[in-house]
C-alpha positions as CSV (number, residue, x, y, z in Angstrom):
1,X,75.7,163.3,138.2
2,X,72.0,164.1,139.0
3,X,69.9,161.0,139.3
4,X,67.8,161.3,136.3
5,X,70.8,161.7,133.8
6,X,72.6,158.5,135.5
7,X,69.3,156.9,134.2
8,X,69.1,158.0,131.1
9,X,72.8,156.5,130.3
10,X,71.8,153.6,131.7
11,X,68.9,153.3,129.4
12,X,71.3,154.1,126.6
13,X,73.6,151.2,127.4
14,X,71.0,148.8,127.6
15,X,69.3,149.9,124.2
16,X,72.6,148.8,122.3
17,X,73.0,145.3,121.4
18,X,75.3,143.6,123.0
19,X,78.6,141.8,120.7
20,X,77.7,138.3,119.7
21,X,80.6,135.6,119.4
22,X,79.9,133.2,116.3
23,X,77.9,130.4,117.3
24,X,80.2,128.2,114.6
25,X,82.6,128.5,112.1
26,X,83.8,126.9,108.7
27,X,87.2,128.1,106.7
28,X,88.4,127.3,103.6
29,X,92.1,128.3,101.8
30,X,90.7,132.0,101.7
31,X,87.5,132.4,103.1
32,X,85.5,132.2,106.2
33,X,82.0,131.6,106.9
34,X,80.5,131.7,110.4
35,X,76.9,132.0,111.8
36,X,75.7,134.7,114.9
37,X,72.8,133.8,116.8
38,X,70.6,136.5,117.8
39,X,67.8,138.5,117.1
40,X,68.8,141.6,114.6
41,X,67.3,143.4,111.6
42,X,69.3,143.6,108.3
43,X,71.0,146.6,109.5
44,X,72.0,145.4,112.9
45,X,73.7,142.1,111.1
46,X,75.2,143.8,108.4
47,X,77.2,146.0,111.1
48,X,77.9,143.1,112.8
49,X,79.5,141.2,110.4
50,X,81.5,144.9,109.4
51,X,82.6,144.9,113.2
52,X,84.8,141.5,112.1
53,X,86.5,142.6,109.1
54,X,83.8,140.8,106.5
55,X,80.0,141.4,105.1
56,X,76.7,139.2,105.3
57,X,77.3,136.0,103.7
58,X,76.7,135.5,99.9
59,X,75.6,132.5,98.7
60,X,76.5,132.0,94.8
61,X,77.0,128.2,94.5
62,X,76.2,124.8,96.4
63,X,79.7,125.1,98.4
64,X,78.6,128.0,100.1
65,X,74.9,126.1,100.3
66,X,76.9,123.1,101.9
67,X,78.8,125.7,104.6
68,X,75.6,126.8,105.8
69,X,74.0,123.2,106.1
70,X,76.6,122.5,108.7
71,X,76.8,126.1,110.2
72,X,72.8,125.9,110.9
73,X,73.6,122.0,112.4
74,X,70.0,121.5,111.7
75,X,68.8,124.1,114.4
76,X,64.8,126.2,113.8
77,X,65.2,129.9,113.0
78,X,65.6,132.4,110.0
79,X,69.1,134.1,109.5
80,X,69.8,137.1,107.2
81,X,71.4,136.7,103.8
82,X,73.1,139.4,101.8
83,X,70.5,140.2,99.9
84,X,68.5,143.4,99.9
85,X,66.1,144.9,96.6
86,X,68.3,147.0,94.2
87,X,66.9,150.7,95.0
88,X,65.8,151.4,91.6
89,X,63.0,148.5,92.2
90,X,59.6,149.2,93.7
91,X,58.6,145.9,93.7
92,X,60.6,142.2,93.2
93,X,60.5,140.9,89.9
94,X,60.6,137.1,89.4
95,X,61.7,136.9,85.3
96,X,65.0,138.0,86.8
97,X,67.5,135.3,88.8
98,X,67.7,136.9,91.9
99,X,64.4,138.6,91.9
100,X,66.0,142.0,91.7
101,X,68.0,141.8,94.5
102,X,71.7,142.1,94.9
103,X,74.6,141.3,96.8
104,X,76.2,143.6,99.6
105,X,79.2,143.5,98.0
106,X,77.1,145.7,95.0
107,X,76.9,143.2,92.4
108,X,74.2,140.0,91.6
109,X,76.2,137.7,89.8
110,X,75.2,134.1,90.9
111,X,75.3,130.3,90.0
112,X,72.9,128.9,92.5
113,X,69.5,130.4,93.9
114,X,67.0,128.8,95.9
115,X,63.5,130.9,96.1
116,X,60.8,130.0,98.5
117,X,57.2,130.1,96.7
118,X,56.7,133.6,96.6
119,X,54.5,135.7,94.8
120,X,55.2,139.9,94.2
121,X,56.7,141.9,97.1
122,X,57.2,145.2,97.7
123,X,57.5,145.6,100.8
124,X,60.3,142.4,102.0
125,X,63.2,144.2,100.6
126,X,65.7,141.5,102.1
127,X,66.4,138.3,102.5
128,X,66.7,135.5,105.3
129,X,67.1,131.7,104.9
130,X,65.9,128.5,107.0
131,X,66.7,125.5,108.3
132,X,65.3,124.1,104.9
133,X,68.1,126.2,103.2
134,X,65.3,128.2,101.3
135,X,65.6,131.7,100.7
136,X,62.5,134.5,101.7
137,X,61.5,137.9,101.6
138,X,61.4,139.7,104.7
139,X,61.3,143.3,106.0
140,X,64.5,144.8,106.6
141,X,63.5,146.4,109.8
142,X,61.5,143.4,111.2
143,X,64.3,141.4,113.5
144,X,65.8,137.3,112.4
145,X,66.7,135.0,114.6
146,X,71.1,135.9,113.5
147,X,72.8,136.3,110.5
148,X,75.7,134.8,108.7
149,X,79.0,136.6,107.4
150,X,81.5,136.0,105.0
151,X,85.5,136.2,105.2
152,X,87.5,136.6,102.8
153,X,91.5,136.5,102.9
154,X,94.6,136.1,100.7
155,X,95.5,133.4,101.9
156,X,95.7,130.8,105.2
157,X,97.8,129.3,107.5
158,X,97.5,125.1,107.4
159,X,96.5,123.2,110.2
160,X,98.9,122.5,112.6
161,X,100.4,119.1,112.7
162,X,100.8,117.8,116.3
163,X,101.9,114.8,118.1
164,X,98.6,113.1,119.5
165,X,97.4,114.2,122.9
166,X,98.6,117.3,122.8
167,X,95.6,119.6,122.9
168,X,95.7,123.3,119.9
169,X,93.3,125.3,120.1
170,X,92.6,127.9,117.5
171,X,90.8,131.6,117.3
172,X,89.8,133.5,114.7
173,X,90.2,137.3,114.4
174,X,86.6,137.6,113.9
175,X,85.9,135.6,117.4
176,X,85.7,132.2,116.4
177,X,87.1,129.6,118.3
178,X,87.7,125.9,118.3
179,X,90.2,122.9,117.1
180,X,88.2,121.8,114.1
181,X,89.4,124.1,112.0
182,X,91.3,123.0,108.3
183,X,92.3,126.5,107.6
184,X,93.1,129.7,109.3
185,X,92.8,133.1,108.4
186,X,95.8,135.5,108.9
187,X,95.8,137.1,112.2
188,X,94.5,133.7,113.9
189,X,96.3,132.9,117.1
190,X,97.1,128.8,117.7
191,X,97.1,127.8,121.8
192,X,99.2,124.8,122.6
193,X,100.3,124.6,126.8
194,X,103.0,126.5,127.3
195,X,103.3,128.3,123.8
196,X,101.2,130.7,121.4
197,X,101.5,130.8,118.2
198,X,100.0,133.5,115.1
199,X,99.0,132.9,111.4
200,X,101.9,135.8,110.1
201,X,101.4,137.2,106.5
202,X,104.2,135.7,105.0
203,X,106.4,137.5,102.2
204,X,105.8,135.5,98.8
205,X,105.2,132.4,100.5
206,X,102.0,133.4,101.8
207,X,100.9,133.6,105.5
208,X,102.5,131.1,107.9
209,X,103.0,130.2,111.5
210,X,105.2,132.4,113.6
211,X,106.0,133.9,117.1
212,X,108.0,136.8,118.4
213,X,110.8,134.7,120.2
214,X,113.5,133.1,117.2
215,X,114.5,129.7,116.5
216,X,112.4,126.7,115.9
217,X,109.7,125.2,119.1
218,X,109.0,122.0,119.5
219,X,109.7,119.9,116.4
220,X,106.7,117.3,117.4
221,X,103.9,120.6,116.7
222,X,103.9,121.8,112.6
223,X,107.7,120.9,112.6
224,X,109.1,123.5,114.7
225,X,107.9,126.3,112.2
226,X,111.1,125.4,110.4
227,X,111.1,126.2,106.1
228,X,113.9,123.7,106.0
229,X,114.0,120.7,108.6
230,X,113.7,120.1,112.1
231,X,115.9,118.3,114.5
232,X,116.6,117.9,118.2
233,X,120.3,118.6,119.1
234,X,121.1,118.5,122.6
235,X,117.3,118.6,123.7
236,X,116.1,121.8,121.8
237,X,115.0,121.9,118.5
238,X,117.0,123.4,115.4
239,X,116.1,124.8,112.2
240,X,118.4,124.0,109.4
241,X,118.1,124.7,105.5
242,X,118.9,123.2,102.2
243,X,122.2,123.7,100.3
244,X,122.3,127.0,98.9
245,X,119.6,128.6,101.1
246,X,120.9,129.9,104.7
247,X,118.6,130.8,107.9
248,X,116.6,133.9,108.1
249,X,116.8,136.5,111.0
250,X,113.8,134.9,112.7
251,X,115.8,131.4,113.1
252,X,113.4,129.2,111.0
253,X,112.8,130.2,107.6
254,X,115.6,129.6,104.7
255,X,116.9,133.0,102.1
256,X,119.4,132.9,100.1
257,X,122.9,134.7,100.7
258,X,122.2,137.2,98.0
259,X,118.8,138.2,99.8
260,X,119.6,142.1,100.9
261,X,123.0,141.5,99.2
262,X,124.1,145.4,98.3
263,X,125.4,144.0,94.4
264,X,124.7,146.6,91.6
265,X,124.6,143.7,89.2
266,X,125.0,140.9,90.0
267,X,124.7,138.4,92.9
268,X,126.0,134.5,92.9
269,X,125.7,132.1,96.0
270,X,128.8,130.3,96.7
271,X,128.1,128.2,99.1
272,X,126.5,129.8,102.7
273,X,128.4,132.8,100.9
274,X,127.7,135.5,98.0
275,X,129.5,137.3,95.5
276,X,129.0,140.0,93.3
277,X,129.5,140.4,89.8
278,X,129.3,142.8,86.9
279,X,127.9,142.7,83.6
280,X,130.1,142.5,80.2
281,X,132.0,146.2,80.1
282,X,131.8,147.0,83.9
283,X,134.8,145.6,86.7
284,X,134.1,145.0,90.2
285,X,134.9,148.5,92.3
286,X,136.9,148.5,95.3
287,X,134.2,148.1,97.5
288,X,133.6,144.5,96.2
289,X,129.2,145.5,95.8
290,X,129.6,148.3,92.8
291,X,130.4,148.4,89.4
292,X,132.4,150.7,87.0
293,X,132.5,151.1,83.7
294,X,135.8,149.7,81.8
295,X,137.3,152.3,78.7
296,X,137.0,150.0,75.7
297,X,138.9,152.6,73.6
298,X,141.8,152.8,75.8
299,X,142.4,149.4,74.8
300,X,145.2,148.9,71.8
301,X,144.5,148.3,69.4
302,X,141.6,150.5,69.0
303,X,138.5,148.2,68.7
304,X,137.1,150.7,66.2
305,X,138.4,151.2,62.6
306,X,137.9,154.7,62.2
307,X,137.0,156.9,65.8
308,X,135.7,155.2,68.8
309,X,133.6,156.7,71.3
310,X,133.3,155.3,75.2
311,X,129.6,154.2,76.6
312,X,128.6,152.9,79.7
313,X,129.1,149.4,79.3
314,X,130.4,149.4,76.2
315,X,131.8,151.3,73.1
316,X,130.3,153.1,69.8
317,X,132.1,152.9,66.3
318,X,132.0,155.8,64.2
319,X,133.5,156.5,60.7
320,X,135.1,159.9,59.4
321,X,132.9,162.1,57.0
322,X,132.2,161.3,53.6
323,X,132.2,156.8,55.0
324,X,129.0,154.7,56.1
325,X,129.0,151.8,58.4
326,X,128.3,149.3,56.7
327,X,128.5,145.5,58.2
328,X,130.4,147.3,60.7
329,X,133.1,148.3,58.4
330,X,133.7,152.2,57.2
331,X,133.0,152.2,53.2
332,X,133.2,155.3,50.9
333,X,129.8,156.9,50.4
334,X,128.9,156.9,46.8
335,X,128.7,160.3,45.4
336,X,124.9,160.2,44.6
337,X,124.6,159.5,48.7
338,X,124.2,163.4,49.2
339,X,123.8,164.6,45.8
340,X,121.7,167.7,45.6
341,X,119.8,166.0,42.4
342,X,115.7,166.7,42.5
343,X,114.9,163.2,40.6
344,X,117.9,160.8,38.9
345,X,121.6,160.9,39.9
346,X,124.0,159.0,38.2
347,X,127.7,157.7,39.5
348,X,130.4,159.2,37.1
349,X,134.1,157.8,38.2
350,X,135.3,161.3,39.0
351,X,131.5,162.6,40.7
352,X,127.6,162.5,39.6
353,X,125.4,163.6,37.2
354,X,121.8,164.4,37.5
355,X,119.3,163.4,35.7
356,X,115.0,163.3,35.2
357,X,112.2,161.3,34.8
358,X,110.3,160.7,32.0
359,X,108.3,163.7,30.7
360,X,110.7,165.8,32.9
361,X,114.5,167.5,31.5
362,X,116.8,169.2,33.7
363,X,116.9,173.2,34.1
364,X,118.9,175.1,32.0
365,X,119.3,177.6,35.3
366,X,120.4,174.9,37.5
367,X,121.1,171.2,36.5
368,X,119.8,170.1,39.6
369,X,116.4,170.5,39.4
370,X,113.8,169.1,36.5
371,X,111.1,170.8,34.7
372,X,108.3,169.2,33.0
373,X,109.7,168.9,29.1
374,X,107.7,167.6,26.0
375,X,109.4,167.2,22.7
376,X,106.0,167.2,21.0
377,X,103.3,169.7,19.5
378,X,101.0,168.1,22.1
379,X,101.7,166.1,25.2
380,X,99.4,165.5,28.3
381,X,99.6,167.3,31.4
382,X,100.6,166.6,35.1
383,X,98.0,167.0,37.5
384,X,98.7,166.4,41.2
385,X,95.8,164.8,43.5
386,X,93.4,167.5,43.7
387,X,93.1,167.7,40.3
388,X,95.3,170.9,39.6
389,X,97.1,170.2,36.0
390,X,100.7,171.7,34.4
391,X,101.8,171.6,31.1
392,X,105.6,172.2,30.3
393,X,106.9,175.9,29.6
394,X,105.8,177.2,26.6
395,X,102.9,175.2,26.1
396,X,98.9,175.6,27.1
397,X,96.0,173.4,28.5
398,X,93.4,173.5,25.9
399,X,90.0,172.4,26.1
400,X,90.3,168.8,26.2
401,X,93.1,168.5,29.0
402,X,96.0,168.0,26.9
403,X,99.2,170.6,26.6
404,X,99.3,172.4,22.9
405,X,102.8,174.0,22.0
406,X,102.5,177.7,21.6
407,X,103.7,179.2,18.4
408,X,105.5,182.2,19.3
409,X,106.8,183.0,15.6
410,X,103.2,183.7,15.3
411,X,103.4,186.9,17.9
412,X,106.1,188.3,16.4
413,X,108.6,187.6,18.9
414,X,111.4,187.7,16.2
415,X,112.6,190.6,13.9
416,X,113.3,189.1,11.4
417,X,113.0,185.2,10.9
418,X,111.6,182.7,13.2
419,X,110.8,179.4,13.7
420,X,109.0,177.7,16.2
421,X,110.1,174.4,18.2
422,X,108.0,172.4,20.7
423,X,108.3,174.4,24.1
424,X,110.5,177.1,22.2
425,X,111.3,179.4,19.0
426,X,114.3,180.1,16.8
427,X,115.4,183.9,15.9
428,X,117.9,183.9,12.6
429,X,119.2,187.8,11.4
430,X,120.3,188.3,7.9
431,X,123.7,188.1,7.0
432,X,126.5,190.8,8.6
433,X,124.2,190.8,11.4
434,X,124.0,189.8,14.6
435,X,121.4,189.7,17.4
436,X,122.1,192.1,20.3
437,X,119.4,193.2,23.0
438,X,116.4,191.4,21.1
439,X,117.8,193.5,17.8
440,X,119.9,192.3,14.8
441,X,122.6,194.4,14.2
442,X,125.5,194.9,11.6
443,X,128.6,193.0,12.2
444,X,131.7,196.0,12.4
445,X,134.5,195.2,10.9
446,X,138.6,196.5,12.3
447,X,138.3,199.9,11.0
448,X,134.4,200.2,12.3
449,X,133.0,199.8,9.0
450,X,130.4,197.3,8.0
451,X,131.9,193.9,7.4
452,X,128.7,193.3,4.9
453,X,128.3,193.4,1.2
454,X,125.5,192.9,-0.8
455,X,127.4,191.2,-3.7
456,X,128.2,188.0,-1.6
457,X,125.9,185.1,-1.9
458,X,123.7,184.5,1.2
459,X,124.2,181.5,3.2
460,X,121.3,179.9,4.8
461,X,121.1,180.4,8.8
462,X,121.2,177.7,11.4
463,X,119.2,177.7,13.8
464,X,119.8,177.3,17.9
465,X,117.2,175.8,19.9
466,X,116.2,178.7,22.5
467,X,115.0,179.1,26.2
468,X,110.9,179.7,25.4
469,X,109.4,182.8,25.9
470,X,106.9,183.1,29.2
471,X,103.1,181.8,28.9
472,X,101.4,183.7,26.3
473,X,98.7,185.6,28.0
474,X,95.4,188.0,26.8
475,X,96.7,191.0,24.9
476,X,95.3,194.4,26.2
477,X,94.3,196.9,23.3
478,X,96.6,199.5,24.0
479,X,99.5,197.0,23.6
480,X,97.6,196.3,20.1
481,X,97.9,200.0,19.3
482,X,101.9,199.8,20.7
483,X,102.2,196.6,18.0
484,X,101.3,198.4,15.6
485,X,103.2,201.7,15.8
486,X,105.9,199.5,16.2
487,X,105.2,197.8,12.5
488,X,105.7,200.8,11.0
489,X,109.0,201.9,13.0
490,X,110.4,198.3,11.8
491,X,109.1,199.4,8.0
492,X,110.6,203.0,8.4
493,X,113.4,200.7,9.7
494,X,114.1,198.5,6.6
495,X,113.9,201.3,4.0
496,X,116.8,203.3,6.0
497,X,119.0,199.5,5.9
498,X,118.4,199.5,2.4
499,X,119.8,202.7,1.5
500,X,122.6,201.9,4.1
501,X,123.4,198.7,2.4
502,X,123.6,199.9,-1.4
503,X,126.3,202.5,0.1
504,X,128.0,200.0,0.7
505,X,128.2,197.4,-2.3
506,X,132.1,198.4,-2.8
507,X,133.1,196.6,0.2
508,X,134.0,193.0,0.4
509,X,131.5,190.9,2.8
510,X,131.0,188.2,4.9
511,X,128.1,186.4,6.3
512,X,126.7,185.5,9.9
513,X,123.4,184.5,11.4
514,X,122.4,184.6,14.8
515,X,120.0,183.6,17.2
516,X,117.0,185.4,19.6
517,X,115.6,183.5,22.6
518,X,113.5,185.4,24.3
519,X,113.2,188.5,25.9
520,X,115.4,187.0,28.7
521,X,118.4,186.2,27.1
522,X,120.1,189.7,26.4
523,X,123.9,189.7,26.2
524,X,125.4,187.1,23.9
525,X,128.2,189.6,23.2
526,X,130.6,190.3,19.9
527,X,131.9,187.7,17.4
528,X,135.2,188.4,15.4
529,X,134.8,187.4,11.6
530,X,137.9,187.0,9.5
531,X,137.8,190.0,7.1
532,X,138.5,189.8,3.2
533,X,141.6,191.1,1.1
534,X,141.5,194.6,0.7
């Protein structure tokens, strides 16, 4: 390469910093702290302490205070904190606990401060502390004498336990290294002479001294590595494990037989051994690991009263139509169970019988269903939540919200005589006559005569309760004008009877009333009447 360019990569190499080891470091159960000499600005430190897994150190309570009393070891300089001013600040503001500020780690939740005398900054938008353990303001981009980071970790392998004079010493993965350590951090590595050992993440257990070679080392140094026990049989050490429990692949932790076991449902140690076993419905398969499900309704005698159906696992009792389960017995359903009745039903011994509520009486048109029903001139209404009201058919809503019975005898809906009921009318005819298509008629006798004479005494009509009319409604003139022409038809009507009947005063007679019920009620039919002597 030309000459100038070899320099200029030169000058590049020397302009980064070079990697600083920590100067000292302090564990606990799951975090590190450790302090780095050397002169860098916020930036610089914070990348540093990135390079190692962790962040600058945050100090929210005395036991973090205390870690960095015996980091600093009482030596002069400043050290960066991990503390910079929140970027929506201008300026620090001291009616606030950390100033303004906050942690790396994006938050500024703290127990413990420890301000220098300070008055406003703006421009010291981070934070260093001294031998004194008191926290300034400093420019980001003017350089500290180090920094400190912070660890954190699951969990930790223990101190190892060794016979005395025999020499461990430890490293960290972020560089740290000694043998005063309490704690190490996954990832550590543990030098004795002649073996290495590393803190392993361990699988529920947490993390826990290991190597790649099986079987136990020397028992004398953290017992062997061994979960159960270690002894020395024949000169080399042994791992063995507790009753129930046998040893794991790597020759020193304990499992139990059923750990990887293949069961479907069950597993149960028997000793060093396992077996498996099914749940309640299921047998043990060929293969001695599966299960399959047994038939319960093969079985005899049926488990099931009425019809059993086969599950996985188990069974399901059904009964035959028209039966319940009840208290897991098959019972008769009553017969109101799926009666089609709209309100009441009521258990006869050979069936049902429907019935209604109060203010309600069953359809003539299907006895089924209900209807509202009042057996009153006036009655009050139904009215459903929004305040829309019904009376019963054949009455009206006046103008004080109660239901009036119409009086239909007063329209005329009879020929002859009528009288009204609540919710309906009465039609009667006059004797030898009988009502046919909304018209009385004259009863014929055998030989087609007129059974009627006008000699025989009248008997007095009984009326029939009748279907009402529909909803009387606003008469239009013309209809007025049809009412009318058909008054004087009916007149014309009754003077052409009247002849008719004194024609007929020879014959011997008989006597019949009738009933009308409404336009709807047409065909009711002929009647025979026993005929007089001749």
């Amino acid at each position: 390469l030309p000459l100038p360019l070899l320099l200029l990569l030169g000058t590049a190499v020397l302009a980064q910093p070079r990697e600083l080891s920590p100067a000292g470091a302090q564990c606990l159960e799951h975090e590190c702290f450790a302090v780095f000499w050397g002169s860098r600005t916020f930036s610089g430190a914070s990348e540093g302490c990135e390079r190692g897994g962790g962040h600058l150190m945050t100090v929210r309570s005395t036991v973090a205070e205390e870690a960095i009393a015996l980091l600093l070891q009482n030596r002069e300089g400043r050290l960066w904190l991990g503390l910079s001013l929140s970027p929506s600040l201008s300026c620090t503001d001291h009616s606030r606990l950390l100033r303004g500020y906050r942690w790396v780690t994006g938050d500024n939740s703290t127990d413990y401060t420890n301000w220098a005398p300070s008055g406003r900054r703006c421009d010291e938008r981070c934070v260093t502390v001294s031998r004194e353990l008191r926290w300034e303001e400093r420019r980001c981009e003017e350089p500290a004498d180090g920094f400190l980071c912070q660890y954190t970790y699951g969990g930790s392998c223990p101190r190892l336990a060794a016979q005395h004079g025999v020499p461990v010493t430890y490293i960290t993965p972020f560089g740290a290294r000694g043998a005063e350590f309490l704690a190490l951090p996954p990832h550590s590595t543990a030098l004795v002479p002649g073996l290495e050992l590393r803190c392993e993440d361990g699988e529920g257990a947490g993390p826990r001294w290991g190597r790649d070679a099986p079987g136990a080392w020397p028992c004398g140094l953290g017992g062997g590595g061994c979960s159960g026990t270690c002894a020395e049989e024949g000169g080399r050490p042994r791992c063995s494990c507790p009753e129930g429990t046998v040893l794991g692949p790597d020759g020193r932790g304990c499992r139990s037989p059923c750990e990887g076991a293949q069961c479907q449902h069950h597993c149960v140690v028997a000793g060093d051994f396992f077996l498996c076993m099914c749940a309640t419905g299921y047998r043990l398969a060929a293969d001695g690991v599966s299960c399959e499900d047994i038939d319960d309704c093969a079985s005899e005698p049926s488990p099931c009263e009425h019809r059993c159906v086969n599950t996985q696992g188990g069974f399901e009792c059904q009964c035959h139509s028209g039966h319940a389960m009840v208290d897991g017995r098959c019972q008769p359903l009553p017969p109101c169970w799926k009666a089609p009745c709209q309100q009441l039903c009521e258990e006869l011994p050979h069936g049902y019988r429907c019935g209604c509520y109060p203010g309600y009486a069953p359809d003539p048109r299907n006895a089924t269903l209900c209807r509202l029903h009042c057996d009153t001139a006036e009655c009050p209404p139904t009215c459903d939540a929004d305040g829309l009201c019904r009376c019963p058919e054949g009455f009206l809503l006046d103008e004080d919200s109660v239901c009036v019975d119409i009086d239909e005898c007063e329209s005329n809906y009879c020929l002859f005589n009528c009288t009204n009921s609540p919710g309906g009318y009465q039609c009667h005819c006059p004797h030898g006559y009988q009502l046919l298509d909304a018209d009385c008629v004259p009863i014929l006798g055998a030989d087609g005569e007129e059974e009627f004479s006008g000699d025989a005494e009248p008997v007095l009509p009984t009326g029939v309760p009748s279907r009402p009319p529909p909803k009387a409604e606003r008469l239009h003139p013309g209809v007025l004008v049809g009412i009318a022409a058909g008054a004087l038809l009916s007149l014309l009507a009754l003077l052409a009877l009247g002849f008719h009947l004194a024609r007929k005063r020879c014959r011997s007679h008989g006597s019949m009333d009738y009933k009308y019920g409404g336009p709807r009620e047409k065909e009711l039919g002929l009647q025979p009447v026993p005929s007089a002597q001749k």
